[in-house]
PAVO-984622 format. One record per residue (C-alpha): x, y, z. Coordinates in Angstrom, 3 decimals. Each point is the difference from the previous one (the first is absolute). Layout:
N
+----------+----------+----------+
:       c1 :       c2 :       c3 :
+----------+----------+----------+
:        X :        Y :        Z :
...
+----------+----------+----------+
***
This chain:
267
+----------+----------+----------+
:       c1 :       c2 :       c3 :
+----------+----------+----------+
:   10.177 :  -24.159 :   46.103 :
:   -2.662 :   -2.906 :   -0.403 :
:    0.547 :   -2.722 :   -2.817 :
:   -3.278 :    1.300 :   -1.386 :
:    1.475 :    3.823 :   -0.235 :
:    3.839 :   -1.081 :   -1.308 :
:   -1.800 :   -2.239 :   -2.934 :
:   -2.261 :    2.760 :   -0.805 :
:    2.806 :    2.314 :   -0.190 :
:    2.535 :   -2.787 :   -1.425 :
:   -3.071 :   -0.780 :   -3.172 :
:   -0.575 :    4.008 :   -0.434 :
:    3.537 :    0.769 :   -0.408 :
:    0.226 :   -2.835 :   -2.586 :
:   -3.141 :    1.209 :   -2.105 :
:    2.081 :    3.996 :    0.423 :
:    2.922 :   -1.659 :   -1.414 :
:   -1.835 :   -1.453 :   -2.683 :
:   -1.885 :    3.185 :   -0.905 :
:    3.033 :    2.243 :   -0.400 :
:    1.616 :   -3.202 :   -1.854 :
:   -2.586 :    0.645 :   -2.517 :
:    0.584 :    3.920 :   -0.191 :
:    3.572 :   -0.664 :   -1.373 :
:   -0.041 :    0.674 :   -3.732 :
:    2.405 :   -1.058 :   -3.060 :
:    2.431 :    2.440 :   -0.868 :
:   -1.043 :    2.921 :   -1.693 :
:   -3.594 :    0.045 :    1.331 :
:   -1.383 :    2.774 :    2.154 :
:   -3.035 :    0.913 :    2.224 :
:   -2.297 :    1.847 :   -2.191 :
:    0.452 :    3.161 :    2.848 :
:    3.295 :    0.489 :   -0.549 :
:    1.394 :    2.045 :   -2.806 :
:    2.860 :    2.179 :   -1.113 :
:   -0.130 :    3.696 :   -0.715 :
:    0.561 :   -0.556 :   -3.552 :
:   -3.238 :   -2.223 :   -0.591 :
:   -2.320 :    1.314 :   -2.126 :
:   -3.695 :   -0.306 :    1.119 :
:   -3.075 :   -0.009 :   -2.434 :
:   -2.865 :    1.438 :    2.196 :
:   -3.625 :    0.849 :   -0.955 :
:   -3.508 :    0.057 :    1.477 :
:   -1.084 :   -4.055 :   -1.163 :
:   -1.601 :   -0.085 :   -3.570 :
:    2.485 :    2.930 :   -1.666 :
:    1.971 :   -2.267 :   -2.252 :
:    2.067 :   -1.659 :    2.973 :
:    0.078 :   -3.744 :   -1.542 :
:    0.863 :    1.782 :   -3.560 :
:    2.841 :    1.682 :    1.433 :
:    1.306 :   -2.659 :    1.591 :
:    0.255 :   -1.622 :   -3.386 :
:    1.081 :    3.043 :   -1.673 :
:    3.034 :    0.338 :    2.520 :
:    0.495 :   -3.933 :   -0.281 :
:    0.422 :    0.466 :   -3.616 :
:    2.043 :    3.259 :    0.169 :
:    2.024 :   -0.668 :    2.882 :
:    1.060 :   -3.418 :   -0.475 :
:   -0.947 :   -1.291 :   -3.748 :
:   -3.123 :   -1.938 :    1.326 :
:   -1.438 :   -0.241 :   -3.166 :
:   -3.919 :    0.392 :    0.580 :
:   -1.198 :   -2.296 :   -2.897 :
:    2.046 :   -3.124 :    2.018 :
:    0.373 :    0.970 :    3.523 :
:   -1.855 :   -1.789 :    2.351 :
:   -1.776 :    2.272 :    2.481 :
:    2.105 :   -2.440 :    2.825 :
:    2.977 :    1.837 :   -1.621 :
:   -1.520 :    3.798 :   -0.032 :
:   -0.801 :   -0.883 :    3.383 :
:    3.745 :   -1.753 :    0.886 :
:    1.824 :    3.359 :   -2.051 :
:   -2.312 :    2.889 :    1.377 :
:   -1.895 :   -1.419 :    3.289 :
:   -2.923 :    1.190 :    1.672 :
:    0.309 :    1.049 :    3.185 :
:   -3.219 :   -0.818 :    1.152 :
:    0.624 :   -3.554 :   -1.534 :
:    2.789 :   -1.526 :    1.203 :
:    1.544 :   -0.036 :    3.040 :
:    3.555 :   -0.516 :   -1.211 :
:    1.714 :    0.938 :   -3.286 :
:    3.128 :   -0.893 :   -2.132 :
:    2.466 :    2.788 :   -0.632 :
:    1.255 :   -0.066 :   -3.418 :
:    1.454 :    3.153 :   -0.237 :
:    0.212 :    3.389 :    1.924 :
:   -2.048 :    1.660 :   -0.229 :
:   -3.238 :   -2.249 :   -0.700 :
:   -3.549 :    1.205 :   -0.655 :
:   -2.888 :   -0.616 :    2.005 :
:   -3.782 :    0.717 :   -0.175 :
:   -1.970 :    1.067 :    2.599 :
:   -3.205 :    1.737 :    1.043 :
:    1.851 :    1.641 :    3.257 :
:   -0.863 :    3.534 :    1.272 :
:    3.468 :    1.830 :    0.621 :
:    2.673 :   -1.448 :    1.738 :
:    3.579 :    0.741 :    0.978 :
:    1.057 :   -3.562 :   -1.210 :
:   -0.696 :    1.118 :   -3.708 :
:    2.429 :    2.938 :   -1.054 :
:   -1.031 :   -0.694 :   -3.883 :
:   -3.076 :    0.130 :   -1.481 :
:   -2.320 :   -0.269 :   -3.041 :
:   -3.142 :    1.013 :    0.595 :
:   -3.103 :   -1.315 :   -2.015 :
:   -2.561 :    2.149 :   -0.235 :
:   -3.631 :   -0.611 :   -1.828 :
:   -2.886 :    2.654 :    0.609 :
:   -1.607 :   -1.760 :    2.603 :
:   -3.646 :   -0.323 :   -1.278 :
:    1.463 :   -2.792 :   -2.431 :
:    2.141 :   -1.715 :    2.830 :
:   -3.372 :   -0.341 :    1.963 :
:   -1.708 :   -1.536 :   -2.586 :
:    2.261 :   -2.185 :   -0.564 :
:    0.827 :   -0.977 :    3.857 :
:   -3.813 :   -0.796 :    0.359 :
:    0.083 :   -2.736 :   -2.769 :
:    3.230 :   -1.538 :    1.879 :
:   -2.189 :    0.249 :    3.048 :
:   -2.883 :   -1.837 :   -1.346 :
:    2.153 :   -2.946 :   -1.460 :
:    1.553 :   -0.212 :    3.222 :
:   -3.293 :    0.832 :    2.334 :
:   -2.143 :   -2.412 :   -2.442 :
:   -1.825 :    2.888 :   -0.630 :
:   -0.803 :    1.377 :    3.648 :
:    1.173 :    3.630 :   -0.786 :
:   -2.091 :    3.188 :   -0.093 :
:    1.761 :    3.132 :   -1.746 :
:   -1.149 :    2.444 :    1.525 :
:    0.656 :   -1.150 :    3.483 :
:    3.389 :   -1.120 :   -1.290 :
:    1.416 :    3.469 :   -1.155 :
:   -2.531 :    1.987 :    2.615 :
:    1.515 :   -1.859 :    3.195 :
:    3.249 :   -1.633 :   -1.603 :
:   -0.758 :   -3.930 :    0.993 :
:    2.184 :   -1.935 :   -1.448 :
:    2.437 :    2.329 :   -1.785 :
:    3.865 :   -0.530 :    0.642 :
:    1.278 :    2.237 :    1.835 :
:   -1.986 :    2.985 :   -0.408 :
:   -2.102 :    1.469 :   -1.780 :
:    1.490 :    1.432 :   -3.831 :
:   -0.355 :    3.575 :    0.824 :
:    2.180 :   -0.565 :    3.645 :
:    2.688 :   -2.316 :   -1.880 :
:    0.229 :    2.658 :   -3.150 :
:    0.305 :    3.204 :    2.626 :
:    2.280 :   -2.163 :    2.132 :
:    2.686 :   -0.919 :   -2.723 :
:   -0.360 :    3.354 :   -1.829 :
:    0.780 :    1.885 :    3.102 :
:    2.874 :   -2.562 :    0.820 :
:    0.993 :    0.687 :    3.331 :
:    3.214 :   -1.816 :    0.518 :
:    1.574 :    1.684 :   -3.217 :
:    0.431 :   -3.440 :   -2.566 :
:    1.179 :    0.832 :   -3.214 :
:   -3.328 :   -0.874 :   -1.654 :
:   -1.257 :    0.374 :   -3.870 :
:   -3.686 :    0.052 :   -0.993 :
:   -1.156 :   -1.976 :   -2.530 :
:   -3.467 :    0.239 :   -1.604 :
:   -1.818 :   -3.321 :   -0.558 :
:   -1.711 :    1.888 :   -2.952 :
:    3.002 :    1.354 :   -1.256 :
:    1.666 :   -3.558 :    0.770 :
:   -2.635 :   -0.921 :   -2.487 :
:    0.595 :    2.312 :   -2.684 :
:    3.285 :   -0.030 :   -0.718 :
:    1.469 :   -2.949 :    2.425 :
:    3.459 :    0.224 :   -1.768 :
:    0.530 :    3.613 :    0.603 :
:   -1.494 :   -0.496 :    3.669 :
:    2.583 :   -3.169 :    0.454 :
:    2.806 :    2.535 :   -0.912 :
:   -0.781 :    2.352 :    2.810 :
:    0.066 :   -3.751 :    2.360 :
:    3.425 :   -0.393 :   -1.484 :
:    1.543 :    3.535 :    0.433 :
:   -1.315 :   -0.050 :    3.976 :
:    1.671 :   -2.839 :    0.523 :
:    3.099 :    0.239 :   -2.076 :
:   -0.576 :   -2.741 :   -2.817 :
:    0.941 :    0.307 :   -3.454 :
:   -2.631 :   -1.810 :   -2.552 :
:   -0.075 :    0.579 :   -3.436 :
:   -2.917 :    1.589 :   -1.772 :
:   -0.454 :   -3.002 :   -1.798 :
:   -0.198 :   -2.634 :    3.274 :
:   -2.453 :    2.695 :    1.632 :
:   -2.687 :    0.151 :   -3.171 :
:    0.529 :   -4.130 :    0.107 :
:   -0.229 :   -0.434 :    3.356 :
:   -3.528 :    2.656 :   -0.187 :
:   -1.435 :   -2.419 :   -3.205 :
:    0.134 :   -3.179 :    2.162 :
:   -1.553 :    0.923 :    3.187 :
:   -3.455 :    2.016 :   -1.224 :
:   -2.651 :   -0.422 :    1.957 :
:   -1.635 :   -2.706 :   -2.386 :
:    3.305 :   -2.419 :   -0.505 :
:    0.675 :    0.108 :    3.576 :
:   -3.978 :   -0.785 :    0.690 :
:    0.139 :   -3.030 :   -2.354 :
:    3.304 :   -1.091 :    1.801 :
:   -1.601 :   -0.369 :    2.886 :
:   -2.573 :   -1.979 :   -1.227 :
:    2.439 :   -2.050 :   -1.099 :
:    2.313 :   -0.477 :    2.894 :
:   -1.612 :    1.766 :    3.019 :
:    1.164 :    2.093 :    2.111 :
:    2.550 :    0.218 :    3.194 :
:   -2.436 :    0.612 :    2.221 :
:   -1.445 :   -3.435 :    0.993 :
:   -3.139 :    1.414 :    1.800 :
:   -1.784 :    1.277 :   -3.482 :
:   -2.712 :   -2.067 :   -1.408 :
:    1.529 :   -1.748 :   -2.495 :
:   -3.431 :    0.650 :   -2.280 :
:    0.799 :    3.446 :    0.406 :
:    2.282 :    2.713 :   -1.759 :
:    1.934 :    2.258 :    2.354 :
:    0.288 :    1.953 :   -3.121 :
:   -3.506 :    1.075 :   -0.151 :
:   -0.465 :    3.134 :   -2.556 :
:    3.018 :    2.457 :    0.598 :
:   -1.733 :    3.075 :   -1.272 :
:    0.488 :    3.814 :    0.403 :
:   -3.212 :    1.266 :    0.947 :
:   -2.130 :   -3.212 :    0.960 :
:   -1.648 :    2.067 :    2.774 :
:   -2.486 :    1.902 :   -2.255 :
:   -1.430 :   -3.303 :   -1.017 :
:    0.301 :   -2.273 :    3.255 :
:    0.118 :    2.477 :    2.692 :
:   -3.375 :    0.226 :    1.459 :
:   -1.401 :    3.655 :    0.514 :
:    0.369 :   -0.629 :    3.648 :
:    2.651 :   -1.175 :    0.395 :
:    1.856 :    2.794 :   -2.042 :
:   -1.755 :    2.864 :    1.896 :
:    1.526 :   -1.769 :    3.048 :
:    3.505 :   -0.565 :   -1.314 :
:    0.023 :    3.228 :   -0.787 :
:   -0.744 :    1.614 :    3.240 :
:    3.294 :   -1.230 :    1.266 :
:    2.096 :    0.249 :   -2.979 :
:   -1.443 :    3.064 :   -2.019 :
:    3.516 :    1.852 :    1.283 :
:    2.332 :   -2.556 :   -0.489 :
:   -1.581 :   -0.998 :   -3.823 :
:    0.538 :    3.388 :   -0.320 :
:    3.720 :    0.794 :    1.246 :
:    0.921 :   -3.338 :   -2.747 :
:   -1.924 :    1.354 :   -2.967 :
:   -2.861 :   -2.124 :   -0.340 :
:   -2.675 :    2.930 :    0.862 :
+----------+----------+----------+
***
């Protein structure tokens, strides 16, 4: 072997060494694609009251209380998959969000569900803070550019026909919105918690859509890639599509989705 070749290999198994140096986490910390069966997973299509969960289950699960916990702490307690690429395990089992279609890796799940007419309005405004604006609607829900990972009526059918068999509860965002303690109770009796009435209705008060919107104006968010002149927390309401959902668009939505809007109640 030339000089030239054994200092080549010599310097690349150096800069290997160093990489997998750097892959060696504190103790406690895991890659955020490995799990145990016991983890509880907080899936829904993006924009169905994901982020609110994950404070909701911060607050439930582990006394995060939503009035003083930093979104770096929601984010530390119940990570995001999609986030973070490792995590610190507190407990067994810990809670994750995630947008995911169905996996074998999650055996328990809560599924968040919103009628998807209001979860597309709402995706397109994330879409034009993040696009600056370069986002048409209708091509957006007609040929599903840019939506993660599907489109809402593939991800809904997908989770509700759950083909590898997790135990799974649905939760409504609307009814999540009506009576969030009562919702929060059926989170706590899937997973085996006991919370007191009491905690539940507090924990509900403090993290409404407005006081968790002015939070964030306050302190930001986890997510370092939003405009900080913008609120992730744009409007939050149950039926924004018959004022912001352009004819169009709607006719088009529902040409895919007509039978799954259906089979969830919203038609």
């Amino acid at each position: 072997m030339s000089a030239i070749k054994k200092a080549s290999v010599g310097l690349f198994s150096q800069l290997l060494g160093k990489r997998e140096a750097r892959q060696v986490l504190p103790a406690g910390y895991m890659p955020a694609t490995k799990f145990s069966e016991e983890d509880v997973f907080i899936v829904g299509y993006p924009k169905s009251g994901n982020t609110w969960f994950q404070d909701l289950a911060a607050g439930v699960v582990f006394g995060a209380l939503p009035a003083f916990a930093p979104p770096v702490l929601v984010q530390d307690l119940v990570p995001d998959v999609h986030a973070v690429q490792h995590y610190k395990r507190y407990a067994t089992p810990m809670f994750f969000k995630s947008h995911a279609l169905p996996t074998p890796d999650y055996k328990r799940v809560v599924y968040l569900l919103r009628d998807g007419r209001d979860a597309m309005v709402s995706y397109y405004h994330q879409l034009v803070v993040l696009d600056k604006g370069r986002v048409d609607f209708l091509e957006m829900v007609q040929s599903g550019k840019s939506l993660f990972p599907c489109k809402w009526h593939k991800h809904v059918e997908a989770w509700l026909d759950n083909p590898f068999e997790a135990q799974m509860i649905v939760i409504k965002y609307e009814e999540l919105k009506k009576n969030t303690a009562c919702e929060m109770q059926r989170f706590c009796d899937f997973v085996g918690l006991k919370r007191s009435p009491v905690f539940l209705q507090m924990i509900a008060e403090e993290t409404v859509f407005e006081k968790m919107r002015d939070k964030e104006i306050k302190v930001g968010l986890a997510e370092s890639q939003w405009p900080k002149d913008k609120t992730f927390r744009r409007r939050g309401a149950v039926g924004s599509y018959k004022d912001e959902m352009p004819p169009e668009a709607l006719n088009a939505f529902l040409m895919d989705s007509d039978k799954t809007l259906r089979r969830c109640g919203y038609l």
